[in-house]
C-alpha positions in Angstrom: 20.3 -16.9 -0.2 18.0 -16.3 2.5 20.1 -13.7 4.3 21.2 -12.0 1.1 20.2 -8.4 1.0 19.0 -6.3 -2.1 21.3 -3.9 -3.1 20.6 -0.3 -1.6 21.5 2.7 -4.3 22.2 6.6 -3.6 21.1 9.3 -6.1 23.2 9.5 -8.8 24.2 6.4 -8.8 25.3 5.2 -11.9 22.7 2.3 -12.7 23.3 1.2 -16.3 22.7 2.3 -19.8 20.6 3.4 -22.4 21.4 1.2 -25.1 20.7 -1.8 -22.7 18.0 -0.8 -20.6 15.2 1.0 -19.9 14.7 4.1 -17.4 12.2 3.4 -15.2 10.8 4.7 -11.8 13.4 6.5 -9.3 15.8 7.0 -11.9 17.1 9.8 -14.9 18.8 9.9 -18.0 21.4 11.5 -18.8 23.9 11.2 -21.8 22.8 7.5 -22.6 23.1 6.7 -18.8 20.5 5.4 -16.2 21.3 7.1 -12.8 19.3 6.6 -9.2 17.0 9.9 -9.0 16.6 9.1 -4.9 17.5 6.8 -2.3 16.2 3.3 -2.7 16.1 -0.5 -3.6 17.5 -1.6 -7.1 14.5 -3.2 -9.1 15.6 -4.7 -12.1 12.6 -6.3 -14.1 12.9 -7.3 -17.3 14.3 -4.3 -19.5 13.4 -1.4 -17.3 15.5 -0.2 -14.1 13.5 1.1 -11.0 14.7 2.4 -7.5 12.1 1.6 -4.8 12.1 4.4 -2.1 13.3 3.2 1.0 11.0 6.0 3.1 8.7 8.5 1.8 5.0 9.6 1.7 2.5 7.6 -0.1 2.3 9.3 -3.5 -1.3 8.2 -5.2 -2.0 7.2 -8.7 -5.0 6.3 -10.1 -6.9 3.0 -10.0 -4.8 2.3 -6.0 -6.8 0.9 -3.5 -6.3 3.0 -0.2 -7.7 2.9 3.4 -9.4 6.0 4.3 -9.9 8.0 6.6 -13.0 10.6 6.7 -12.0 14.2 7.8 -14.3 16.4 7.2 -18.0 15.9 5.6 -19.7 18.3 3.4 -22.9 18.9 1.5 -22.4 16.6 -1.4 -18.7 15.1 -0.6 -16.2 14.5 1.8 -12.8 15.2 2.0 -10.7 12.1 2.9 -7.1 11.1 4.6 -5.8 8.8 2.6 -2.2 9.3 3.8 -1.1 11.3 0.9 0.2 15.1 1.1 -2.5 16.2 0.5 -6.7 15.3 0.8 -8.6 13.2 -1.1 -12.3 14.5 -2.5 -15.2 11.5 -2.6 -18.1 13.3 -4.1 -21.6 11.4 -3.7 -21.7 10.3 -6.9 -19.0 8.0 -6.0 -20.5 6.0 -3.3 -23.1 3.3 -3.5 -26.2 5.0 -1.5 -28.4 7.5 -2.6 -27.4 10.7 -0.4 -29.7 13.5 -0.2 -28.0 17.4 -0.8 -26.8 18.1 3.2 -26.9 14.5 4.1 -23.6 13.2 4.1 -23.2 12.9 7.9 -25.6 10.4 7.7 -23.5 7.9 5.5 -20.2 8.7 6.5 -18.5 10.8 9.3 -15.3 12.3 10.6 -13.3 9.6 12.1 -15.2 6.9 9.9 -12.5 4.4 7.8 -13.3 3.3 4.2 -11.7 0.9 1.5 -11.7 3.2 -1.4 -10.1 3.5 -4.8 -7.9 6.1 -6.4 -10.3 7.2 -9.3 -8.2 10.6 -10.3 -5.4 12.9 -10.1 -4.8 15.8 -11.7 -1.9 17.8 -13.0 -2.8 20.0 -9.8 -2.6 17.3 -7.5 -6.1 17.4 -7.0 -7.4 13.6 -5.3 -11.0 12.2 -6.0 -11.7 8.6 -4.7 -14.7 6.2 -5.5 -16.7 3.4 -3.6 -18.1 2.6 -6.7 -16.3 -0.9 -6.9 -16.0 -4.6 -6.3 -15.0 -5.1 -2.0 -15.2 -1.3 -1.2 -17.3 -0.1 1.8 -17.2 1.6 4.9 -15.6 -0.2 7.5 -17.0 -1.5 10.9 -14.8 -3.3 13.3 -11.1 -4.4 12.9 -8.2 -2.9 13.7 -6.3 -0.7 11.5 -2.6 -0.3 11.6 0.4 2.1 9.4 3.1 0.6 7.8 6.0 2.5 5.4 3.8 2.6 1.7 7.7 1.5 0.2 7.2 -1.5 2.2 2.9 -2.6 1.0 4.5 -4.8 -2.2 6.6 -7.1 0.3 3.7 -7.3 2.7 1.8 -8.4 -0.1 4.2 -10.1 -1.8 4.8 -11.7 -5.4 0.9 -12.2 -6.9 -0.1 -11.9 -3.4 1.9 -15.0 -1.8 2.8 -13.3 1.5 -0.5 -11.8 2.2 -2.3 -15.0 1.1 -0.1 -17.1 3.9 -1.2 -14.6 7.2 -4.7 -15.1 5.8 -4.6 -18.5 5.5 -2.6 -19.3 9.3 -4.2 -16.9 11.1 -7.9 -16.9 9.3 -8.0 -13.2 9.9 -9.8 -11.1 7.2 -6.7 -8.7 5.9 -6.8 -5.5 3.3 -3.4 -3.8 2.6 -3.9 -0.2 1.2 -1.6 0.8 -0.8 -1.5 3.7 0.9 0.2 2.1 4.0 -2.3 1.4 6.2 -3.6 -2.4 6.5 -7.1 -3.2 8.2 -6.8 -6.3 10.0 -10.0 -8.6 11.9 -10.2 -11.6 13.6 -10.0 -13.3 16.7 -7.2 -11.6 19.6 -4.1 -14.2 18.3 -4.6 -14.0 15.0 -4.7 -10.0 14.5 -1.3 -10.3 17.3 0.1 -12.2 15.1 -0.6 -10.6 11.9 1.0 -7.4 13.4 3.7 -9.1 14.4 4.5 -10.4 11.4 4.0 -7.8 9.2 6.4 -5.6 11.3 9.3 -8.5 10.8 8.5 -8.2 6.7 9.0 -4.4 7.1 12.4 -5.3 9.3 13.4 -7.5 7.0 12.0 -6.4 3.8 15.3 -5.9 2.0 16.1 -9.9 2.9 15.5 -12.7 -0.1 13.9 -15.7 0.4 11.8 -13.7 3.1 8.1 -15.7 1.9 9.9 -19.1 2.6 11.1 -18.1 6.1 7.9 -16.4 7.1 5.6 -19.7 6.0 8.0 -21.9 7.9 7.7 -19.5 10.9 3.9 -19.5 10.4 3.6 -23.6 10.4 5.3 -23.4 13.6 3.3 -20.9 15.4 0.1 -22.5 13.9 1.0 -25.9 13.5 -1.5 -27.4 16.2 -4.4 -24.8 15.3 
């Protein structure tokens, strides 16, 4: 099974039915029938039918946690890259220092990276992020790399399974956005080897019984460390 792939669908692909399942992400109804609203990865989970998007832009919903990146400061807020279409707003009541009226520069500046969390979005499209949660700050050190957003959940993996294995052979600190960007620190062959996995999982994303074959790759690479 390990170099079976997942089944790639088209828009308008016929996916199912109504009366048996349930219309989920990527897909429409029509007449009773479940068709594929966009190129993607069948997802069939339970009693709902999803596509997965096999490319796109990272589009937010609320409670994600992203990777940041400041753009521009202003008197009470900053407007952040988050990798979405458009910017996301972090007003100062959404971060965990006391900033004086004109004083943002001092907390946070262009160019500066933060672990955030989608805290709205509006019918408008309008973005506003928080700090104002457990493991979000600014961040100092590290490396910080993109990845395709359709790709974060099999970087992650299943209740966190992939993630948790580079952690634990590598011993490098590791936060996946869902946004597609992935902060990575440790010591020089560690974060190597963290990139170079997590570019195999994007390769071979569509592969099951991907978790197996990385781990056994991992106990390899790592096996005398």
């Amino acid at each position: 099974m390990t170099d079976e792939k997942r089944e790639i669908v088209i828009p308008s692909q016929l996916l199912g039915e109504t009366k048996d399942k349930r219309a989920g992400d990527g897909t429409f109804v029509e007449d009773g029938k479940i068709y594929s609203s966009l190129l993607g990865v069948l997802n069939i989970r339970q009693q709902f039918i999803n596509v997965v998007p096999l490319k796109g832009r990272y589009e937010p919903s609320e409670r994600d946690f992203v990777i940041g990146i400041v753009d521009i400061p202003m008197s009470s807020s900053w407007l952040v890259d988050i990798n979405a279409p458009y910017p996301a707003l972090l007003h100062v009541n959404e971060v965990p220092w006391d900033v004086e009226f004109g004083e943002t520069e001092k907390y946070l500046n262009n160019g500066d990276c933060i672990m955030a969390k989608v805290l709205q979005v509006d019918q408008e499209k309008k973005l506003q992020i928080t700090l104002n949660d457990r493991n979000l700050y600014k961040i100092k050190g590290g490396l910080l790399i993109d990845v395709e957003p359709s790709k974060v959940p099999r970087i992650i993996g299943k209740k966190g399974s992939m993630i948790s294995l580079l952690k634990q052979y590598t011993k490098c600190r590791i936060f996946v956005g869902q946004n597609g960007r992935v902060w990575i620190d440790g010591d020089e062959q560690g974060i190597k080897k963290v990139i170079d996995t997590i570019k195999q999982i994007e390769r071979e994303s569509l592969s099951y019984g991907l978790t197996s074959k990385i781990e056994e790759m991992l106990k390899k690479e790592f096996k005398d460390v």
